[in-house]
N, C-alpha and C positions, 0 to 999 in steps of 0.2 A: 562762425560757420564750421570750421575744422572739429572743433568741439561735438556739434552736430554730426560729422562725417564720422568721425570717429567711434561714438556711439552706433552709428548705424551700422558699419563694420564688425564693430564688437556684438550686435546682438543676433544669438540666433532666431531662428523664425517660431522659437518654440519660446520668447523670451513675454510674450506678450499675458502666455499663464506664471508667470512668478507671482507676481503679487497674489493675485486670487488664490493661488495654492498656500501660498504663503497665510494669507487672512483664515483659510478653511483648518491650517495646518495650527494653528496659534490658539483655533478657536476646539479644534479637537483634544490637544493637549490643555488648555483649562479644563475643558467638562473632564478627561480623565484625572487628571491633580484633583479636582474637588473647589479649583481657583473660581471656575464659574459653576455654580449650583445648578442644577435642572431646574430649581423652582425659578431661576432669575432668566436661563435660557438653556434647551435642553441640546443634549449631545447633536452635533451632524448623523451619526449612526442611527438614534432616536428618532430623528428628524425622518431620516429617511425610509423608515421603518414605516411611520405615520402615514407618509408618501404612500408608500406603496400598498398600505392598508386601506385608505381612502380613495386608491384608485381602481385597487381589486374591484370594492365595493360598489363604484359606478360615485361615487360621491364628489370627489374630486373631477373628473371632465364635464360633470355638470356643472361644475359650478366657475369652470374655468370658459365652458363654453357660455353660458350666463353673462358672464363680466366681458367677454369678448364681443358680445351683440351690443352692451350699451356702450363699449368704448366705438363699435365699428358705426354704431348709428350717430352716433355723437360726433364723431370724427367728419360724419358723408355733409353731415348739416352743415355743422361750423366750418369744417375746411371750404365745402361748397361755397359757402353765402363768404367766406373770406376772399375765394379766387375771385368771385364774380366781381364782389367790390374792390379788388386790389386792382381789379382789370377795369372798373369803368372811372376810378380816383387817377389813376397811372395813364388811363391813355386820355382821357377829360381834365381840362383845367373846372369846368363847372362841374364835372363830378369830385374832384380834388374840393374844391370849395365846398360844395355838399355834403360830403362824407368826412375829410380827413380828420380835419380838426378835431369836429366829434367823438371817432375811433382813438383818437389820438388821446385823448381826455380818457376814456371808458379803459383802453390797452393798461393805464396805470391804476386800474383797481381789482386786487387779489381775487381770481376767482373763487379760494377761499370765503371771502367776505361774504359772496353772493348766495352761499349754501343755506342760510336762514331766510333768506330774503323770497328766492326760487321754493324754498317751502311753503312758504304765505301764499305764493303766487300760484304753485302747481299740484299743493300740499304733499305727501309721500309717497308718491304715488312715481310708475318710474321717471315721466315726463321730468319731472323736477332734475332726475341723475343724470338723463340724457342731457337736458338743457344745460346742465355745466359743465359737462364735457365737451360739449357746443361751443360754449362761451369761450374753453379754455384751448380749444384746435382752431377758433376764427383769425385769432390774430397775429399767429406766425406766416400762414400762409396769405393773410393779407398784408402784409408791413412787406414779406420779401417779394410778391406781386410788383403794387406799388414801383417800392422801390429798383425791382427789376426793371419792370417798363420806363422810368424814369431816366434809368443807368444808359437806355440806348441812346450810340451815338447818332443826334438830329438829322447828319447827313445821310444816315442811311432810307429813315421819312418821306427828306426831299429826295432822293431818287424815288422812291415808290411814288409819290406826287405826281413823277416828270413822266413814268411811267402809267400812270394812268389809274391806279391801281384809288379803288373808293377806299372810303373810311372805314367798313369791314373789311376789304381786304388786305387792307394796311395792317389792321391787326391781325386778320390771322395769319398773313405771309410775313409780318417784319415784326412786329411785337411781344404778341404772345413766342414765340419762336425762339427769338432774343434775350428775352428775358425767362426763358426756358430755365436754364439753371440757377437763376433765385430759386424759380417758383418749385423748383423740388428739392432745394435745400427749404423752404418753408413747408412742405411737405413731411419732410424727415422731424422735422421741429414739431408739427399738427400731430404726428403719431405717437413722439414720446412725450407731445402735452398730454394728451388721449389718455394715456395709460395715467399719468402723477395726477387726473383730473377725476378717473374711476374710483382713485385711493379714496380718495375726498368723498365722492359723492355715492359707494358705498357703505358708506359711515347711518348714511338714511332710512334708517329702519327697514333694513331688510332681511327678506326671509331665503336669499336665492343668489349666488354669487359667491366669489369669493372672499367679498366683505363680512356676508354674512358669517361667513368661516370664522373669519376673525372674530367679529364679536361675540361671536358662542364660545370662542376658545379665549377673549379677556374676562369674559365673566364667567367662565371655569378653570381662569386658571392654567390652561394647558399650551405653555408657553412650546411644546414641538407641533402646534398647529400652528400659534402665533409666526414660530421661525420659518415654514413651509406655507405661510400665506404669503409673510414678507419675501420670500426667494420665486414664488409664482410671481408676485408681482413683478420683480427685479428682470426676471426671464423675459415677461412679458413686454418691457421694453427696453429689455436689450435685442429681444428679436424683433420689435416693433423698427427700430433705428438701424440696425442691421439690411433689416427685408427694403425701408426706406435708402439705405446707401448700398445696395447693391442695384435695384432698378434705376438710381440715379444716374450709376458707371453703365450700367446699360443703356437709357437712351442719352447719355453724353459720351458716349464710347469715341467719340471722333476730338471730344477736346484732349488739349494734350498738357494736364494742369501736372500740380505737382503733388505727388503722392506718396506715401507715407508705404517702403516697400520691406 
C-alpha cells in the first residue's frame, strides 16, 4: 500500500497526460526521421490538417453525427431490453430460470461472429448495424443488473415485507435503488461496448458514417483519414465512458467509495 501512497504523492494532477503526449510525441518524431513513412501512417500534423479540411467542409460532423445515431439507437435497444431482463432474472427466481442460463450461453459468443449472420438476417441495410450494437450494449448492463440485484442484502427485503410494501414496491423502493451502482457501472460498460460495436458493424457497406470514411480511405490508400477515423473513434469512447463515470459520481454522490484523486 505505501508503494501506492507514494506514487500518488509523487504525481502531479497533470501526470495522467504523460503517456499520451508521450505516444503523440514518439509518433511525431518517426513521421519527421522518415522512421514511419506516410504511406504506412501519415504525420499527426497531416492528420490534423485532414481534420480540419473535412470539417470545414461539413464532411466530417456528418458523418461523426451518422455513427452517433446507430451507436445511440443501438445502445437505447440493447441496454433497454438488458436493464429490463437483469431486472426481472435478478429480482425472479422463475425469471432467473427463464432467462439466465440462456444469456449466459449467448453473453460467450463474439459479437463479431454475428456480423455475417445479422446480414442474412437483416441483409445491409442499417437494421443489421443497429442490431449489433444491440447485441454488443445488452449484456453488460444485464450481467451487472442481475448481479446487482442479487448483491442485495435479504434483510433489507424482509423489512420491506414487514413493512408492507408489494412486490413493485419492493422493487422500486429496495432493489432497483440498491443495486443502483452495478447498474451504472453496466451502463458505463453498454456505452464503451456501443462505440467497439459501431467499429465492427460500420464495416457493412456503407455509404454514410464514419466507417464509411475509413473504407474510402483503405481503398485509397489515404492512411491521414485512416489515422483520423481511428482517433474519432478512440474520442468517441473515451467521452462515451467519461460522460458514463461522471453521471455515475453524480447520482452516487452520497457514496463515499474510494477514488482515484
Amino acid at each position: 500500500m505505501s508503494v501506492f501512497s507514494a506514487l500518488d504523492r509523487a504525481a502531479p494532477r497533470y501526470f495522467k497526460w504523460l503517456l499520451p503526449t508521450g505516444l503523440l510525441a514518439i509518433w511525431s518524431a518517426g513521421a519527421a526521421t522518415g522512421a514511419i513513412p506516410d504511406g504506412v501512417l501519415a504525420s499527426p500534423w497531416h492528420t490534423a490538417q485532414t481534420a480540419w479540411k473535412l470539417a470545414a467542409d461539413g464532411t466530417l460532423p456528418i458523418a461523426i453525427g451518422e455513427s452517433l445515431r446507430r451507436a445511440l439507437f443501438g445502445l437505447v435497444i440493447g441496454g433497454g431490453l438488458g436493464l429490463a431482463a437483469g431486472i426481472v432474472s435478478g429480482a425472479s427466481r422463475g425469471g432467473e430460470d427463464l432467462l439466465d442460463g440462456t444469456l449466459q450461453l449467448l453473453r460467450t459468443v463474439p459479437f463479431v461472429a454475428l456480423a455475417p449472420l445479422f446480414i442474412v438476417w437483416f441483409g445491409i441495410s442499417e437494421v443489421a448495424k443497429v442490431a449489433l450494437v444491440a447485441f454488443a450494449s445488452f449484456f453488460p448492463l444485464y450481467l451487472n443488473t442481475h448481479g446487482g440485484i442479487r448483491d442485495i442484502d435479504a434483510r433489507l427485503i424482509e423489512v420491506g415485507r414487514v413493512m408492507g410494501l408489494s412486490r413493485w414496491g419492493g422493487l422500486r423502493e429496495i432493489l432497483v435503488p440498491g443495486a443502483l451502482p452495478a447498474i451504472l457501472v453496466g451502463l458505463r460498460y453498454s456505452l464503451v461496448m456501443s462505440i467497439i460495436a459501431l467499429v465492427v458493424a460500420e464495416q457493412i457497406n456503407l455509404t454514410t458514417g464514419i466507417g464509411a470514411l475509413l473504407g474510402d480511405a483503405r481503398r485509397f490508400v489515404q492512411t491521414d483519414v485512416m489515422a483520423l477515423c481511428i482517433a474519432v473513434y478512440a474520442v468517441l469512447g473515451w467521452a462515451a465512458n467519461k460522460g458514463a463515470e461522471h453521471f455515475a459520481d453524480w447520482q452516487l454522490s452520497w457514496r463515499n467509495g474510494v477514488r482515484a484523486s
